[in-house]
C-alpha positions, 0 to 999 in steps of 0.5 A: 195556563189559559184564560179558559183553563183558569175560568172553568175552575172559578167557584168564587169571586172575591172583589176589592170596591173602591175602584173596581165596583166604583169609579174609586172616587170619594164624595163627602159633602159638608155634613160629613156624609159619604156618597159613592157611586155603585152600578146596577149592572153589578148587582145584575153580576151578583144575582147571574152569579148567585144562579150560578151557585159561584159565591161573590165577596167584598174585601176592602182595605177601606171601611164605608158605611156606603159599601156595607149598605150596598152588600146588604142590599145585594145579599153579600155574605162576606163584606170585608173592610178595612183591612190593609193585610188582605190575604188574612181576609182572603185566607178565610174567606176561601177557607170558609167555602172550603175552597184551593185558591184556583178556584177563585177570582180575584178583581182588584186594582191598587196595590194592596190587591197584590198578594190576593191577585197573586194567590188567586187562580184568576186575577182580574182588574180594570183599565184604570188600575195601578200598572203593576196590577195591570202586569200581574193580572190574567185579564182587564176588563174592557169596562173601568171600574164603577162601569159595571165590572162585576158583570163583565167578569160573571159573564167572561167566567160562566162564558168560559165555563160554557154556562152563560146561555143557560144561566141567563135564560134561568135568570130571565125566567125567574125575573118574569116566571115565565118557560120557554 
């Protein structure tokens, strides 16, 4: 199935984080305090996203009180964590939007992402990815993870789903209330 066939049934986004919405690396300092490193540009993904009515969630096989903040900022209904078995969160995150796995996208790229990029009807990773995700996965993205991948794949989906220029002039007119 193409490329295109395969976005134009994308409903939701489900995205592991670490490696994907950030460069996969972890700063603790001497107090114990965890840093990570987000992108605005994926928050930008998020809202494009949210206009588009397509849902985006987290599910990491890692808990970081960072990730919680950062889904709570961007309004992130679902924001799993710790969890190895990933297709249970997976399962319901999907049924809960009364979804088939072809409508959603799934990013991911280490090895626990496996059964999610495999059940999905798009999987999508980062150039930075474990090589067997890279050799599972309907597309890589052309930006490494932390770089602003989310962005990448809302605007790759509503390109394909021919919604792009639509959505983004709605994005623009709500951010400066103004009507062409």
């Amino acid at each position: 199935m193409s490329l295109i066939s395969k976005a134009n049934k994308i409903k939701l986004i489900i995205t592991d984080v670490d490696g994907v919405l950030t460069n996969g690396k972890i700063y603790i300092d001497n107090n114990k305090n965890e840093i990570k490193n987000f992108h605005v540009d994926d928050g930008a993904g998020v809202a494009l996203a949210r206009l588009a009515d397509i849902p985006v969630a987290f599910l990491s096989g890692r808990y970081s009180e960072s990730t919680s903040i950062r889904a709570k900022e961007l309004k992130i209904l679902f924001c799993i964590q710790g969890v190895l078995d990933k297709i249970t969160a997976y399962k319901k995150i999907i049924s809960h939007y009364k979804l088939k796995k072809e409508n959603v996208c799934y990013i991911g790229d280490g090895l626990i992402d496996i059964p999610p990029i495999i059940e999905s009807g798009l999987s999508i990773t980062v150039p930075n990815a474990h090589s067997k995700i890279k050799n599972i996965s309907d597309y890589i993205t052309s930006k490494s993870g932390g770089e602003g991948v989310l962005l990448e794949v809302v605007e790759l989906i509503l390109d394909k789903q021919n919604r792009l220029e639509k959505i983004m002039d709605n994005m623009i007119k709500k951010i400066y209330c103004y009507d062409k």
